[in-house]
Jmol script that loads the backbone (N, CA, C; Angstrom):
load data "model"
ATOM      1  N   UNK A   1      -4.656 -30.023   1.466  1.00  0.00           N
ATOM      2  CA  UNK A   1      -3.792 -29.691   2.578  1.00  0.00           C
ATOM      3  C   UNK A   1      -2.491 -29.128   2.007  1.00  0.00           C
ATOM      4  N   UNK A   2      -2.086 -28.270   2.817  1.00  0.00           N
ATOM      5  CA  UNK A   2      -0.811 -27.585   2.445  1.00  0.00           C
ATOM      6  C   UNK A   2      -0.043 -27.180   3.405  1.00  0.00           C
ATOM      7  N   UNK A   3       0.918 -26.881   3.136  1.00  0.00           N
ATOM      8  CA  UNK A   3       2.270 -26.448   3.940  1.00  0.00           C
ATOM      9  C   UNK A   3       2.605 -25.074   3.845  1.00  0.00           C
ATOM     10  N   UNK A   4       2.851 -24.183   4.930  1.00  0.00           N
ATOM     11  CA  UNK A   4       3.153 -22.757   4.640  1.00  0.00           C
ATOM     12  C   UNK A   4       4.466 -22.365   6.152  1.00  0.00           C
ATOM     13  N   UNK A   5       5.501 -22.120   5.370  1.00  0.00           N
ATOM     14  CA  UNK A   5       6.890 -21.787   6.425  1.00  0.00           C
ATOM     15  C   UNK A   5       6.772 -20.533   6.710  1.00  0.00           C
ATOM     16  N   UNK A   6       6.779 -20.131   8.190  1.00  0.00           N
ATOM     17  CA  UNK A   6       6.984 -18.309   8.599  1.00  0.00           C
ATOM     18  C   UNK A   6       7.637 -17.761   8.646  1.00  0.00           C
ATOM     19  N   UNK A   7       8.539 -16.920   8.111  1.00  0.00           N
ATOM     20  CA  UNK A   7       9.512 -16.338   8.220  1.00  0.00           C
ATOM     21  C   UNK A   7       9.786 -15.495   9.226  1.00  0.00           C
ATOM     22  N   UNK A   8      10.921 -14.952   9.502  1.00  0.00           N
ATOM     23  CA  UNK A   8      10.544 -13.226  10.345  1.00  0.00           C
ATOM     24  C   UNK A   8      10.138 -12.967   9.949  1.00  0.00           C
ATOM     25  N   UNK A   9      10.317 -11.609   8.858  1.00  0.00           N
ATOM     26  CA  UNK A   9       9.663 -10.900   8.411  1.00  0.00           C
ATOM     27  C   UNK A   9       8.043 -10.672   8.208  1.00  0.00           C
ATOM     28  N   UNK A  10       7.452 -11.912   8.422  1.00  0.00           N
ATOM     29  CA  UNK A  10       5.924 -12.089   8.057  1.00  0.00           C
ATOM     30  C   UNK A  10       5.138 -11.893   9.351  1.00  0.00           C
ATOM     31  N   UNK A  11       4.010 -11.063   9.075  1.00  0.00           N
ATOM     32  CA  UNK A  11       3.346 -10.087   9.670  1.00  0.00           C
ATOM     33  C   UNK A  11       2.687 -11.566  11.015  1.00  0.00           C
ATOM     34  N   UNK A  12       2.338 -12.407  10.457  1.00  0.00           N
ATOM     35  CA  UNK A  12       2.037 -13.588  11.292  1.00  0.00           C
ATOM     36  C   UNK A  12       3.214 -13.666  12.784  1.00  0.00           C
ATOM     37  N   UNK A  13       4.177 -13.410  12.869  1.00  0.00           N
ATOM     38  CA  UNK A  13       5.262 -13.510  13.697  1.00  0.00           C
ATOM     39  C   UNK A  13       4.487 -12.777  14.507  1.00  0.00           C
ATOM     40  N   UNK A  14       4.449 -13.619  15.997  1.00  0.00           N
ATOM     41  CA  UNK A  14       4.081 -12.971  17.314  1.00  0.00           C
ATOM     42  C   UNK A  14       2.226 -12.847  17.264  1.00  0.00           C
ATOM     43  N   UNK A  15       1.665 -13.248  16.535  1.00  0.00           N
ATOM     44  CA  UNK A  15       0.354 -12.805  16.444  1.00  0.00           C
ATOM     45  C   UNK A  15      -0.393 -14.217  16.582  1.00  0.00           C
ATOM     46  N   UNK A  16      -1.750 -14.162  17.484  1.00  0.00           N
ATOM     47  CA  UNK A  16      -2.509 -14.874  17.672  1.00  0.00           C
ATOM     48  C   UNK A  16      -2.972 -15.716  15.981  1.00  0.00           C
ATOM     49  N   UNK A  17      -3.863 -16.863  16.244  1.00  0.00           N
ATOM     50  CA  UNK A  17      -4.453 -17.219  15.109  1.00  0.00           C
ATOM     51  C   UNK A  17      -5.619 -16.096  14.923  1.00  0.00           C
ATOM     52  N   UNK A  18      -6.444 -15.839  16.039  1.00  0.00           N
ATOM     53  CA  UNK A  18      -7.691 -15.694  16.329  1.00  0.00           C
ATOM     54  C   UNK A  18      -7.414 -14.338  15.258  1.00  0.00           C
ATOM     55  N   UNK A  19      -6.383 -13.596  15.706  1.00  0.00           N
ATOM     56  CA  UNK A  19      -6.286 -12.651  15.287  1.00  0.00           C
ATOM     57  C   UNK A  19      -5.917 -11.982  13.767  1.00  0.00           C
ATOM     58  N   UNK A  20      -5.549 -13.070  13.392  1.00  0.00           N
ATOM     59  CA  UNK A  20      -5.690 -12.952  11.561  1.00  0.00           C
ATOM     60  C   UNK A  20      -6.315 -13.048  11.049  1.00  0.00           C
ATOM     61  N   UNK A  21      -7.467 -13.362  11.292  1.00  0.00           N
ATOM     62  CA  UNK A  21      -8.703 -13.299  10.303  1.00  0.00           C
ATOM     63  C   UNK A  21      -8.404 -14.009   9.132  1.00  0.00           C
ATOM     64  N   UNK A  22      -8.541 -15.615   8.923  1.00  0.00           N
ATOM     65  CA  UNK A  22      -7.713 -16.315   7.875  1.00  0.00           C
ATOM     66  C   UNK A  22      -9.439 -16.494   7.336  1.00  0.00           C
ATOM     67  N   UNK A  23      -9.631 -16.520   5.880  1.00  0.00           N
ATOM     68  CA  UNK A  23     -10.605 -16.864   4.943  1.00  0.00           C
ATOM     69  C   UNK A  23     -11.436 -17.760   5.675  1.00  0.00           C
ATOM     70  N   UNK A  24     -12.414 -17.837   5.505  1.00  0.00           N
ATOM     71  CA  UNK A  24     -13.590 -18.976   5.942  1.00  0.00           C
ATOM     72  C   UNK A  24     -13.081 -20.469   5.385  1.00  0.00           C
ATOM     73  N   UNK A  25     -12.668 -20.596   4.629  1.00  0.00           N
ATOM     74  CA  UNK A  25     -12.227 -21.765   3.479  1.00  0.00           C
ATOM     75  C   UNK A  25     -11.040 -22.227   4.073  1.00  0.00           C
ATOM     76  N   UNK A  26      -9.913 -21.706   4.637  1.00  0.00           N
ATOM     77  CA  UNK A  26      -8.685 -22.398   5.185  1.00  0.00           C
ATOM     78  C   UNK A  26      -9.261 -22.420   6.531  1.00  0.00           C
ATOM     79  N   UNK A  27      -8.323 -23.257   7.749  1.00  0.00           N
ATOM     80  CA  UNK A  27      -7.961 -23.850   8.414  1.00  0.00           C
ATOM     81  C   UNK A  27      -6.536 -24.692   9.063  1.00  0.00           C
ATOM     82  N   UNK A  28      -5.991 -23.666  10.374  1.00  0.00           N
ATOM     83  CA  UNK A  28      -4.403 -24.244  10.407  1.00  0.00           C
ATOM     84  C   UNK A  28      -5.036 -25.432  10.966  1.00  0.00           C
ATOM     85  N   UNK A  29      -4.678 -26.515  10.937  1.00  0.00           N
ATOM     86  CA  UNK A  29      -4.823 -27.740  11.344  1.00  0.00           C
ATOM     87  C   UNK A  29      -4.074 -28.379  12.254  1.00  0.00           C
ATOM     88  N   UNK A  30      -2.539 -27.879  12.311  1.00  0.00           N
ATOM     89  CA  UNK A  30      -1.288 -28.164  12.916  1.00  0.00           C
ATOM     90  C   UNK A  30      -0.070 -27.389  12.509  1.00  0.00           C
ATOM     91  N   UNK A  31       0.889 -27.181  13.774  1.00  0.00           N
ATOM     92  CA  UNK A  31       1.612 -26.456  13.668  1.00  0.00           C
ATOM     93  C   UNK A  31       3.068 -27.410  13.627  1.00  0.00           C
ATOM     94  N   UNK A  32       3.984 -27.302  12.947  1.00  0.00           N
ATOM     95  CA  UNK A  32       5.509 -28.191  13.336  1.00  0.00           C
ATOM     96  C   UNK A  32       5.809 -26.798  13.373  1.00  0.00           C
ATOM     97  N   UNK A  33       6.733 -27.713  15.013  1.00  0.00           N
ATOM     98  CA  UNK A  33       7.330 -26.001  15.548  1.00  0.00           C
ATOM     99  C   UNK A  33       8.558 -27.037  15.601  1.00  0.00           C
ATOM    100  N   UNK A  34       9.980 -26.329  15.604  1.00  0.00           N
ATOM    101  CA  UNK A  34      10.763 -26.930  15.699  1.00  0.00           C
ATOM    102  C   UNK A  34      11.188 -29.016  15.620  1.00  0.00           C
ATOM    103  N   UNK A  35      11.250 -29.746  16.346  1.00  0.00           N
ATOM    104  CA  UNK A  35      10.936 -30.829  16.679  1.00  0.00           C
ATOM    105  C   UNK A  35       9.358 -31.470  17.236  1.00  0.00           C
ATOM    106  N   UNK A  36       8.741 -30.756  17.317  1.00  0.00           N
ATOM    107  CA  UNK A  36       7.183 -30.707  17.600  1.00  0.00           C
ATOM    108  C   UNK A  36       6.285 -30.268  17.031  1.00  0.00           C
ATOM    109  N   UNK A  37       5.138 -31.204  17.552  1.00  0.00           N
ATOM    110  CA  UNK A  37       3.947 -30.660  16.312  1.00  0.00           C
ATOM    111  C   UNK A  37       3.187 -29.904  17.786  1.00  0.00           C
ATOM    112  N   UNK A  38       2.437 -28.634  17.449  1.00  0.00           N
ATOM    113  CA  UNK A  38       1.341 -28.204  18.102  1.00  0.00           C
ATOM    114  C   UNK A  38      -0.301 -28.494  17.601  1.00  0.00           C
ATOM    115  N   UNK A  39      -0.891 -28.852  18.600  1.00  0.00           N
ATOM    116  CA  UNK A  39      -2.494 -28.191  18.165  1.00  0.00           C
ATOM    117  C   UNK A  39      -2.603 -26.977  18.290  1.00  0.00           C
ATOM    118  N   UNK A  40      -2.869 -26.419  17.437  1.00  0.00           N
ATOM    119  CA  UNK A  40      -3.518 -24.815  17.216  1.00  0.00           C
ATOM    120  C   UNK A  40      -4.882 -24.610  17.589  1.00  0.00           C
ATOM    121  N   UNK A  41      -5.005 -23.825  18.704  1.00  0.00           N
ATOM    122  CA  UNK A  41      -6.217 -23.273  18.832  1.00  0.00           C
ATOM    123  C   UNK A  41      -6.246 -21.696  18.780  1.00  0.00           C
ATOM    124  N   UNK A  42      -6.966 -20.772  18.603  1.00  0.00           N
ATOM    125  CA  UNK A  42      -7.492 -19.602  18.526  1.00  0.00           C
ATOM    126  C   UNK A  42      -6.213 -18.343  19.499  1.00  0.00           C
ATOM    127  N   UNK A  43      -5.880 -19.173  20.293  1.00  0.00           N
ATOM    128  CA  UNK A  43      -4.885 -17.973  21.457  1.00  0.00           C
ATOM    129  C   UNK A  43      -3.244 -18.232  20.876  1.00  0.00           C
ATOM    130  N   UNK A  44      -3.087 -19.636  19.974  1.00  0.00           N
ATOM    131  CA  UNK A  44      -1.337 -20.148  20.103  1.00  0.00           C
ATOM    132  C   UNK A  44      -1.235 -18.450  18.769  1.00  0.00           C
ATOM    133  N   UNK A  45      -0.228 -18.593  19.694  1.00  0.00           N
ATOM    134  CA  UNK A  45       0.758 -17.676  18.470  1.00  0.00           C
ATOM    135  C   UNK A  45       1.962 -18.017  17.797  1.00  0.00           C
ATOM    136  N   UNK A  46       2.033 -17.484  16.551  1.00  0.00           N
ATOM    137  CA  UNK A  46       2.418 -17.846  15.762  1.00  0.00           C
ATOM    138  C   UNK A  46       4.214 -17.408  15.474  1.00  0.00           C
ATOM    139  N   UNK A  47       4.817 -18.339  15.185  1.00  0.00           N
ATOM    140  CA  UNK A  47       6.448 -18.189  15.879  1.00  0.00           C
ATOM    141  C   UNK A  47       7.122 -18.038  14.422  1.00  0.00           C
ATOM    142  N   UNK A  48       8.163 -17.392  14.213  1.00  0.00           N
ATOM    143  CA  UNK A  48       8.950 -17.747  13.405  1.00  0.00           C
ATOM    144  C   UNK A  48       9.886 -19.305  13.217  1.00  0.00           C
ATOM    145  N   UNK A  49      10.133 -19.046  11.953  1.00  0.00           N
ATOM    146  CA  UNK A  49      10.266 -20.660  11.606  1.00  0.00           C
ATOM    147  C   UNK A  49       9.482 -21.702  11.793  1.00  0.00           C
ATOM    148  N   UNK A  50       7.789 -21.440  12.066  1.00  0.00           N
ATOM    149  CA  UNK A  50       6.783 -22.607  12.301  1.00  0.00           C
ATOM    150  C   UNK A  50       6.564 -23.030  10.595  1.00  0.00           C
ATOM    151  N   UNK A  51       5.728 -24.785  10.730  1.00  0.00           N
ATOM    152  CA  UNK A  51       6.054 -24.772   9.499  1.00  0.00           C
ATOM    153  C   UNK A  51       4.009 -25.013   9.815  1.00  0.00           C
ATOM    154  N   UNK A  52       2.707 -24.067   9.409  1.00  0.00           N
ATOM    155  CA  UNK A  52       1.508 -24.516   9.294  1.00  0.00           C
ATOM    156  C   UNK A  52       0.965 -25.507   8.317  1.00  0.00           C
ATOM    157  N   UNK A  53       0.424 -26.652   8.722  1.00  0.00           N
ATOM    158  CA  UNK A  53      -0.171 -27.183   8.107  1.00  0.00           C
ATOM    159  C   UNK A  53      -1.897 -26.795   7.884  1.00  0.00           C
ATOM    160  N   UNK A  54      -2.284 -26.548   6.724  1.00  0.00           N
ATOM    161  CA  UNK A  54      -3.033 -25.510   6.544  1.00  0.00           C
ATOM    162  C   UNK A  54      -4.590 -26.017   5.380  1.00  0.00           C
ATOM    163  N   UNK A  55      -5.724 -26.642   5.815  1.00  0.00           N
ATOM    164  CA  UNK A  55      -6.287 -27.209   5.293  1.00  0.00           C
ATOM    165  C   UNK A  55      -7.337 -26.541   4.705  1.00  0.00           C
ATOM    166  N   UNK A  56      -7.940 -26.834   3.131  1.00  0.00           N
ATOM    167  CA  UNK A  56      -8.634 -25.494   2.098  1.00  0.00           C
ATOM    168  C   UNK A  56      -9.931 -26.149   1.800  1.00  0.00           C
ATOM    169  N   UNK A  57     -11.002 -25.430   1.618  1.00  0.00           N
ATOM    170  CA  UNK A  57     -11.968 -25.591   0.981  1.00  0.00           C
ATOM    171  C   UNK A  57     -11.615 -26.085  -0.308  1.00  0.00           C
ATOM    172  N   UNK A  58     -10.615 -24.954  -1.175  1.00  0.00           N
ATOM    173  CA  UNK A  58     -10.561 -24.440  -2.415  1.00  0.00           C
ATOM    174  C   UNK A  58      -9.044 -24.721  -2.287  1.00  0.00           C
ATOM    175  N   UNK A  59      -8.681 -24.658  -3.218  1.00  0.00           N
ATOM    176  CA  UNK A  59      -7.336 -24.400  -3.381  1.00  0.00           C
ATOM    177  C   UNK A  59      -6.511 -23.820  -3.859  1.00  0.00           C
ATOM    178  N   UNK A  60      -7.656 -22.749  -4.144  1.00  0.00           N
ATOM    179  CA  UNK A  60      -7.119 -21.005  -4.867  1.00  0.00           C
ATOM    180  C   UNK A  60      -7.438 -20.678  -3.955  1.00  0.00           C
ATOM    181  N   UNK A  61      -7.982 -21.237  -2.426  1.00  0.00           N
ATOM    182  CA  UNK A  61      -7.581 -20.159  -1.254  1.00  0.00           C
ATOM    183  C   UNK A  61      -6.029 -19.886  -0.351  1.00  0.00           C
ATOM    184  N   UNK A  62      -5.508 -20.603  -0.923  1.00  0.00           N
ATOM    185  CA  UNK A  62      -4.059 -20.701  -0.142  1.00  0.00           C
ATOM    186  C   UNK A  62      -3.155 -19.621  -0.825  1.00  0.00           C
ATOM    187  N   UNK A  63      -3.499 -18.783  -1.574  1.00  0.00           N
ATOM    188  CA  UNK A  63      -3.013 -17.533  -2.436  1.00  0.00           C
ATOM    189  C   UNK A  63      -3.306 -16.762  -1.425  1.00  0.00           C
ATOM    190  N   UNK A  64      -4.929 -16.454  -0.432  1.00  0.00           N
ATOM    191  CA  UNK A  64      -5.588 -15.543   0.202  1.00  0.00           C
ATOM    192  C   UNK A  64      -4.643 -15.675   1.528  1.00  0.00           C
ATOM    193  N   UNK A  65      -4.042 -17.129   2.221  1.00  0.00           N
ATOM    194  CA  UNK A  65      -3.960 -17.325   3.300  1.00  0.00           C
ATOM    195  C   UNK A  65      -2.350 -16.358   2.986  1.00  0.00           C
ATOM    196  N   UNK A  66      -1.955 -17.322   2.570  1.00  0.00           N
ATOM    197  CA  UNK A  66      -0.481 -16.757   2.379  1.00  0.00           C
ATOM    198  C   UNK A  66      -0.273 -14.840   2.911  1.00  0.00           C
ATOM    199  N   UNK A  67      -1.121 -14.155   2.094  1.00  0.00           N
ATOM    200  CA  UNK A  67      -1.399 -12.928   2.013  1.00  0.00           C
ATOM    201  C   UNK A  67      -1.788 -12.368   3.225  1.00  0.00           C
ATOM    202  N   UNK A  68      -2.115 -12.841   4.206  1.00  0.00           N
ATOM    203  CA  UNK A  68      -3.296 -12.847   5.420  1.00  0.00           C
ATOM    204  C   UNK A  68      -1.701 -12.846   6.046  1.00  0.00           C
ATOM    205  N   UNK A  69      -0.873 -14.161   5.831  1.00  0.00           N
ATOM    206  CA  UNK A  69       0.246 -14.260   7.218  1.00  0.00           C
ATOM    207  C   UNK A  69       1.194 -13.479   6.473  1.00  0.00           C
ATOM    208  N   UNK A  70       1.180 -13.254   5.499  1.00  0.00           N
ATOM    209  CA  UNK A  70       3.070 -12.421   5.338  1.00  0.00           C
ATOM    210  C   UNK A  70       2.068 -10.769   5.160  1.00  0.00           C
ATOM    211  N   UNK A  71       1.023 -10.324   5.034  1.00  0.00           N
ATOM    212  CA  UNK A  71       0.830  -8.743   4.799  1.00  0.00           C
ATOM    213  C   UNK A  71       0.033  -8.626   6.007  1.00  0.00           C
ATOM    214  N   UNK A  72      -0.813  -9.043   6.229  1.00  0.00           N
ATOM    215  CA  UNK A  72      -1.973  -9.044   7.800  1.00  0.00           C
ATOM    216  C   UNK A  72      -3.344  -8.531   7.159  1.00  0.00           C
ATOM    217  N   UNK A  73      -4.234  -8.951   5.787  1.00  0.00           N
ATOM    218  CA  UNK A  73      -4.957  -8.413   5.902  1.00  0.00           C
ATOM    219  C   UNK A  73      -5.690  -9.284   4.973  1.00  0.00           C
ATOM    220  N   UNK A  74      -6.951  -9.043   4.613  1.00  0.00           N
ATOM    221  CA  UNK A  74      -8.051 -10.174   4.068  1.00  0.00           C
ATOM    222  C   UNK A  74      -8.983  -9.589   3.088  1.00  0.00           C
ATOM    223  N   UNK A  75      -9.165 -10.333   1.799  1.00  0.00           N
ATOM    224  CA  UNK A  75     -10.142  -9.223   1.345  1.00  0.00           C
ATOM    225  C   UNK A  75     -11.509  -9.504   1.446  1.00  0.00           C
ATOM    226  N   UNK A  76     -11.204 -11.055   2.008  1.00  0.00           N
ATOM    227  CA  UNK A  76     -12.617 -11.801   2.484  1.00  0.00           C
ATOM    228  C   UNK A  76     -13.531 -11.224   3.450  1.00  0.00           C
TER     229      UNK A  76
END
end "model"
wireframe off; spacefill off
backbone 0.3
color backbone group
């Protein structure tokens, strides 16, 4: 399990989960949004300053995820 903070700048800002196409191997698990935790399902979108809690097959996949929310793209 891991932790990943959103920045502005990162392509994840404003964008569905469904819609990133995150590796087969990760999984957001939970979101801390401000003072609150969310369940993440497939439609929540993704806010600046969320902090994902982000669960791996592998753990040389969290290199792929990272890449997926700050560029928008997968080589999986």
């Amino acid at each position: 399990m891991e932790e990943v903070q959103i920045n502005a700048q990162d392509y994840a800002v404003g964008k569905r989960i469904v819609d990133l196409h995150f590796p087969d191997s990760a999984f957001i698990s939970m979101i801390k949004r401000k003072d609150n935790f969310v369940r993440p399902g497939g439609s929540t979108i993704i806010e600046e300053e969320d902090i994902l809690v982000v669960l791996l097959d592998h753990k040389d996949s969290m290199q792929e995820v990272k890449r997926v929310l700050q560029v928008g793209f997968s080589a999986v």
